[in-house]
C-alpha positions in Angstrom: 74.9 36.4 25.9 73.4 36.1 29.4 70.2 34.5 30.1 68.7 38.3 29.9 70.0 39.2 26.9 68.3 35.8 25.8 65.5 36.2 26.6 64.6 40.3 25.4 66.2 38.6 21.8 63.8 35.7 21.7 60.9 37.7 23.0 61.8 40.5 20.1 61.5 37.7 17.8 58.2 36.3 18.4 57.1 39.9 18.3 58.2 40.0 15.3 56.5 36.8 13.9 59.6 34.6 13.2 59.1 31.7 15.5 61.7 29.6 13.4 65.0 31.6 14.3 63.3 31.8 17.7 63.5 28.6 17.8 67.2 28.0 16.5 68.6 30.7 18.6 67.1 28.8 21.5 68.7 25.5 20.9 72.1 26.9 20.3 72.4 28.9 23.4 74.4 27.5 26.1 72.3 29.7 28.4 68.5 28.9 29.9 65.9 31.8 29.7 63.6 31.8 32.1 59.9 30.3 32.7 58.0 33.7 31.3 60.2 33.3 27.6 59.5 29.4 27.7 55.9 30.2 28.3 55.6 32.8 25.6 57.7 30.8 22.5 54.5 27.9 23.8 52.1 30.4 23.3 53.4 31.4 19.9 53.0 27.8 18.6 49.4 27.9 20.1 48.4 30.5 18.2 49.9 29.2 14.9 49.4 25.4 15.9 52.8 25.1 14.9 53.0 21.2 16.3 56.9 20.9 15.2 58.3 24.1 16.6 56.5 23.0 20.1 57.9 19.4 20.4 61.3 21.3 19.5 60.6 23.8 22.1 59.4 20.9 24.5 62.6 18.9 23.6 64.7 21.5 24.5 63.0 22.2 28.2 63.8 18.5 28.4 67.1 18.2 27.2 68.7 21.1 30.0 66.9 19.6 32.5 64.2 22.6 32.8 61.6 21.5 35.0 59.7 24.4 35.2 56.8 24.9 38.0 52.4 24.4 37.9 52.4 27.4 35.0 54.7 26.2 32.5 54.0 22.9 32.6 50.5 24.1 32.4 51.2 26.0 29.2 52.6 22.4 27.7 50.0 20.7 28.3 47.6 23.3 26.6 50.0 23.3 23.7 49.3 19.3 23.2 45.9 19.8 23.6 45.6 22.9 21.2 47.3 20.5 18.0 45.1 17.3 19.1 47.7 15.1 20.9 45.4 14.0 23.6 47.6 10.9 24.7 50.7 13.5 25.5 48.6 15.8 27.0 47.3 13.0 29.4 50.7 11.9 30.3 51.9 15.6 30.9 48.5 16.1 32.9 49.0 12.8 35.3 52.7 13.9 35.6 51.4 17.1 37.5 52.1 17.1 41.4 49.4 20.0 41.0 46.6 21.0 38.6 45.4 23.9 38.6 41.5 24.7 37.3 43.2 25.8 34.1 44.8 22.8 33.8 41.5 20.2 34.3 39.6 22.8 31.8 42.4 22.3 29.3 42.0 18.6 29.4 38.2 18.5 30.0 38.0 21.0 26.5 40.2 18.8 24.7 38.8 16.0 25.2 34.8 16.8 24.1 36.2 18.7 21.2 38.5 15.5 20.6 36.8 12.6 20.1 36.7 11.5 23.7 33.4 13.2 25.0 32.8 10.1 27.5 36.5 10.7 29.1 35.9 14.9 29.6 32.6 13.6 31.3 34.7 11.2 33.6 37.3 14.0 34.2 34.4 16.4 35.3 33.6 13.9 37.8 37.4 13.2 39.0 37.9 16.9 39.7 35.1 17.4 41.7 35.9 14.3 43.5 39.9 16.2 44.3 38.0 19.2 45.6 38.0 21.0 42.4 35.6 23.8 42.0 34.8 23.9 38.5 34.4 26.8 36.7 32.6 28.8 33.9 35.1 27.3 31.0 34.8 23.7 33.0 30.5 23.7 32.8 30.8 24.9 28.7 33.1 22.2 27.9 31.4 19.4 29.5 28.3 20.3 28.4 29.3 20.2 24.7 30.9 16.6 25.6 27.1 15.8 26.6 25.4 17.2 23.8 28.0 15.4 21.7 27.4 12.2 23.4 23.6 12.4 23.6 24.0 12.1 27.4 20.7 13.7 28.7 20.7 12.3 32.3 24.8 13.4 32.5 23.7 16.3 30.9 21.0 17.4 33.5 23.5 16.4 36.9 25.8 18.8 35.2 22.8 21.5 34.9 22.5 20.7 38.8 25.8 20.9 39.8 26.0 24.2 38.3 23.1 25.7 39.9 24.2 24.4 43.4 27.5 25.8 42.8 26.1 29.2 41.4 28.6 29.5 38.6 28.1 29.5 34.9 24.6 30.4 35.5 23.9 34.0 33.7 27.3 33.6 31.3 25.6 33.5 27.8 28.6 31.2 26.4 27.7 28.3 29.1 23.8 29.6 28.7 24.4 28.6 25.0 26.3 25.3 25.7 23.3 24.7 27.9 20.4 25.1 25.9 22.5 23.5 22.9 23.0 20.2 25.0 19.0 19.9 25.8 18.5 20.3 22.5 21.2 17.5 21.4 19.8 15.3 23.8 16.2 15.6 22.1 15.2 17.6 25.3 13.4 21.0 23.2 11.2 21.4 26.9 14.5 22.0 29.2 15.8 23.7 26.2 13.1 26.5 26.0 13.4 26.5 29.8 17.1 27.2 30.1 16.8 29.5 27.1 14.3 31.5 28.7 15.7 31.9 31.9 19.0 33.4 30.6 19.6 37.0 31.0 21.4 37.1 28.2 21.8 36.1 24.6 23.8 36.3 21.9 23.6 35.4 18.3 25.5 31.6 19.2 22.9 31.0 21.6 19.8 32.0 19.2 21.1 29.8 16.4 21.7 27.1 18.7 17.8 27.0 19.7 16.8 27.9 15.9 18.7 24.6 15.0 17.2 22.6 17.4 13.5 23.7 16.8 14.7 23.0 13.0 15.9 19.4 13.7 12.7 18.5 15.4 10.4 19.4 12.8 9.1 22.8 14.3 10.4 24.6 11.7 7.4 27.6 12.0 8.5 28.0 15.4 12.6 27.7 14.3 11.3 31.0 11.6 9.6 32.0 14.6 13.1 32.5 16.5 14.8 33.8 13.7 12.6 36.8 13.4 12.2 37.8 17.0 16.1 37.7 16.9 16.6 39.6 14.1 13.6 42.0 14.8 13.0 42.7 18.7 17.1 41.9 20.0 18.5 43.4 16.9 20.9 41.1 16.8 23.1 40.3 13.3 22.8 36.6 12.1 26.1 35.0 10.8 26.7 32.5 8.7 26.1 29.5 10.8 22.4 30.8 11.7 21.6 31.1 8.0 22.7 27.2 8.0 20.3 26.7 11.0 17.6 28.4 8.9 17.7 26.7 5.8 18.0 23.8 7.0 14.8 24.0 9.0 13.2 25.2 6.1 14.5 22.1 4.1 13.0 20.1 6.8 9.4 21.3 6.6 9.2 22.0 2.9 9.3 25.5 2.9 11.5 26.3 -0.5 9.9 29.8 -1.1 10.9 30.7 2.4 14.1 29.1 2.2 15.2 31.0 -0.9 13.6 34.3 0.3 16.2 33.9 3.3 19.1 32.7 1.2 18.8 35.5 -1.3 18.7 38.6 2.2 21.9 36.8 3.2 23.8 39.4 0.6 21.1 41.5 0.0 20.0 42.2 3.7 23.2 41.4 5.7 26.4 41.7 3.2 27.1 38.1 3.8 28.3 35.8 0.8 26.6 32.1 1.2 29.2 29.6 1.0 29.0 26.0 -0.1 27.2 24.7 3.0 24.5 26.8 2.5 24.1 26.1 -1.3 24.4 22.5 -0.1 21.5 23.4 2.1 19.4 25.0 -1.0 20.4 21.6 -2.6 19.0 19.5 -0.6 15.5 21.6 0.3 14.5 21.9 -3.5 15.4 17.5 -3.8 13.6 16.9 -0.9 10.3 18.5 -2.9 11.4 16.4 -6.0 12.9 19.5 -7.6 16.0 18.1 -8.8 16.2 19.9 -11.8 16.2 23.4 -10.1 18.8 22.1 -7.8 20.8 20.9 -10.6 20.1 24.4 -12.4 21.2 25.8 -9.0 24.7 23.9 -8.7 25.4 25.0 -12.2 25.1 28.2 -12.3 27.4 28.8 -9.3 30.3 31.5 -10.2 32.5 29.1 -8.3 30.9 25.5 -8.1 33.9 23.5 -9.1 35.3 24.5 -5.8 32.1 23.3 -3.8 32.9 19.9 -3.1 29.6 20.0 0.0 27.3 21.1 -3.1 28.2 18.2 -5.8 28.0 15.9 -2.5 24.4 17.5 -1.9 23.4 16.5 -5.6 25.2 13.2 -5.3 22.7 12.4 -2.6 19.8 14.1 -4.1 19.9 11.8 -7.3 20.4 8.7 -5.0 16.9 9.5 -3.1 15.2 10.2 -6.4 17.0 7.5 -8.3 18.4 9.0 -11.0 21.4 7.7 -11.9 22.8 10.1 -14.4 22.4 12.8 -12.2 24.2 10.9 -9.6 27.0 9.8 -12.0 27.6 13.3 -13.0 27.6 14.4 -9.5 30.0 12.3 -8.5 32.6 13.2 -11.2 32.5 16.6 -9.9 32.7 15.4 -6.2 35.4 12.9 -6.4 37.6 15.3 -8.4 37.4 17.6 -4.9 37.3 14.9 -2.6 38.7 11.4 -4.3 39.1 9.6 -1.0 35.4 10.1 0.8 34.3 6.9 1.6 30.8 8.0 2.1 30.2 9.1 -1.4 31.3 6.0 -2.9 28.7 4.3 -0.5 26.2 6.7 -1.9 27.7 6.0 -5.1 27.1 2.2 -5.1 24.2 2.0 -2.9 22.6 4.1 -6.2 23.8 1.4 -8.6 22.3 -1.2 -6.6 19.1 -0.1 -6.1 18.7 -0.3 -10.1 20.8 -3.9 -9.6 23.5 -2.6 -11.9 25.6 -4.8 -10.2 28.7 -4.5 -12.1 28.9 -0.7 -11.5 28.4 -1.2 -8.0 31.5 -3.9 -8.0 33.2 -0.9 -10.0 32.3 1.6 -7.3 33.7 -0.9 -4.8 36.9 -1.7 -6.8 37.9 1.9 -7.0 37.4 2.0 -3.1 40.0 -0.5 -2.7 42.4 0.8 -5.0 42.3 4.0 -3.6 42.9 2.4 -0.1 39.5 3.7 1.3 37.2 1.9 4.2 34.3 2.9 5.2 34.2 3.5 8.8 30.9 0.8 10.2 28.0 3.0 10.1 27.0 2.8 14.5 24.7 4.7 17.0 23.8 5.4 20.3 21.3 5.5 23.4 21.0 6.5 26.7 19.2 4.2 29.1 19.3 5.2 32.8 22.5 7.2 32.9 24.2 4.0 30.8 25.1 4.9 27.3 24.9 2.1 24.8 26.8 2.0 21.4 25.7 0.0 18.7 27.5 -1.1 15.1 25.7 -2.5 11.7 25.3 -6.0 12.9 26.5 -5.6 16.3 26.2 -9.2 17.8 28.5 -8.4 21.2 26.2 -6.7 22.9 25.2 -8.4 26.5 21.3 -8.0 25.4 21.8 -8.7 21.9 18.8 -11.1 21.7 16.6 -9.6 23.5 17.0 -6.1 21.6 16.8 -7.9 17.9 13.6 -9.6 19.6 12.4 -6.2 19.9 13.3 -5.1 16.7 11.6 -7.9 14.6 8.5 -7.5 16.3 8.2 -3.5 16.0 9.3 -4.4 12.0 6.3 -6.7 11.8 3.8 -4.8 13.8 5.2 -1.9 10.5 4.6 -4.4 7.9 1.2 -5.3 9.3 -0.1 -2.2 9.1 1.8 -1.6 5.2 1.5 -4.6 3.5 -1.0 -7.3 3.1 -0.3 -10.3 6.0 2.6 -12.6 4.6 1.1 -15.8 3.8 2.3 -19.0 6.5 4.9 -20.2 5.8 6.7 -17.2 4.4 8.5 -16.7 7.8 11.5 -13.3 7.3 14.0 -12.1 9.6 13.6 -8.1 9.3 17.1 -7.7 11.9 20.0 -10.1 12.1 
């Protein structure tokens, strides 16, 4: 079989959906196909994130010596991308005598979707410094690694970069990424601005704003949003921009309103809430102490043993409120879902010790280790002049270590003053260590 022959055989295959004998056929050729069938057996395992039949196919190009030109090396390093192998992605990427803007955009989206928002940010800024125009695709990503990262000064060079370059500006998907970043960034002003000024809207970028009026406490004006989208746009809501909803509404206190819109999810809109947005339910009626209705609500489910994000809900509703069968109960049904969630033991034993039953809370721990399970240190973030700094529990590396728990032990005891009676002298407490 020539390399022709080849190539209209594997190509018939992948139309046909079987990717493995693709695959085999490929390897025991003693022919090559060309670039295009290469490029479209890649593209195959995109779509189905098949990770083994790709390295196969990549092993392959390798092992005959296919180099391959800017385009299929291109389509590789999307592939690595696409199933979350950043490292071999880099390596393919630095290995590139060209890139194209397709293949900056592939690594710039990788990376903010991937864990390493503060690299895409440092990429954006090393292909503009090669002379790289970025693109629409290039602003959306970067601006998601922002809002990821908190990054509100990166964030708004970004926004000015894009309106000196005049591109992105008036495409609703980096519109959206926009307006979602100012709101990430605790920004709602420049949000309403960019919001307002696009010429276009879609339902991503109206749940987007909802959830960030939501977040902040503006809940009326989150309700607001919601009906001026559904009402004067027309536009449908989806799931996610029911989430955004009641989760505002769980914010503010507003269960009557929050159950009105659960309940027009099937009745108005033929959608079918899902766990998340019982979970959401969950939490609005515990955060008004009404732990029994949420508990009625859980139970009564059709399908709650498969909500593992609705016993989690409870499990945290019963911590706040301190009742420990509740939380013991909730927990069964969680851990049988979910045994290895480090949070929820946390949950679990921080419940136990606030009513110092210490020997359940050594329990909760011991089951922790013999399941194999760490918690992650709990850590967070600010932006000071363009410079990001990360904190951990306890950090005690940072270069301004004691001059921020300075800070901190005199804002907890300009708190207490104002709380509690004045501590008698003598009784001198550290609030931070």
């Amino acid at each position: 079989m020539g390399s022709v022959g080849l190539a209209r055989m594997l190509r018939s295959l992948c139309v046909a959906g079987d990717l493995a004998r693709a695959v085999g056929l490929l390897w025991r050729s003693t022919v090559c196909p060309g670039e295009g069938t290469y490029a479209l057996l890649l593209q195959e395992c995109v779509n189905r994130r098949d990770a083994r039949m790709g390295k196969r196919i990549h092993a392959r190009m390798v092992s005959v010596g296919f180099g391959g030109g800017v385009y299929i090396v291109t389509k590789l390093l999307i592939f690595y991308v696409k199933i979350g192998e950043l490292g071999v992605a880099r390596k393919v990427f630095d290995g590139m005598p060209q890139r194209s803007v397709v293949a900056w955009n592939a690594m710039i989206s990788g990376c903010a979707r991937g864990g390493a928002e503060a690299r895409a940010v440092e990429m954006f800024g090393s292909m503009r410094a090669e002379g790289m125009r970025p693109d629409q695709f290039t602003f959306a990503s970067v601006l998601c690694a922002c809002a990821r990262l908190a990054a509100l000064e990166h964030g708004r060079r970004v926004h000015g970069v894009m309106v000196k370059s005049r591109v992105g500006g008036g495409n609703v998907f980096v519109d959206s990424a926009l307006v979602d970043m100012y709101l990430k960034c605790s920004s709602p002003e420049e949000a309403r601005r960019a919001f307002a000024a696009a010429p276009a809207r879609n339902v991503t970028m109206w749940t987007a704003v909802i959830s960030g009026h939501g977040q902040h406490g503006r809940a009326a004006e989150a309700l607001a949003l919601f009906d001026r989208m559904t009402r004067v746009d027309g536009l449908r809501p989806n799931d996610v921009t029911f989430l955004a909803v009641l989760s505002a509404c769980a914010h503010a206190g507003l269960v009557g309103e929050g159950l009105r819109h659960l309940s027009s999810m099937s009745s108005g809109y033929g959608l079918t809430p899902r766990g998340e947005h019982y979970a959401a339910a969950v939490d609005m009626l515990a955060r008004v102490g009404r732990l029994g209705d949420a508990y009625e609500l859980v139970k009564n489910l059709p399908d709650c043993q498969e909500h593992s994000v609705v016993w989690g809900a409870l499990l945290g509703a019963g911590r706040k409120h301190g009742d420990v069968r509740l939380v013991e109960l909730a927990a069964r049904r969680f851990f049988r879902l979910q045994p290895g969630n480090a949070g929820k033991y946390v949950v679990l034993a921080n419940a136990y010790a606030a009513r110092e039953m210490w020997g359940s809370v050594a329990g909760a721990h011991e089951a922790m280790r013999s399941l194999g399970i760490k918690k992650d240190p709990a850590w967070s973030a600010v932006e000071v002049r363009g410079k990001r700094h990360t904190f951990l529990a306890g950090d005690s590396y940072h270069d301004e270590r004691s001059a921020i728990y300075a800070a901190c032990n005199a804002l907890a005891a300009a708190v207490a003053e104002q709380s509690v009676p004045p501590v008698m002298d003598g009784d001198d407490a550290s609030h931070c260590s």
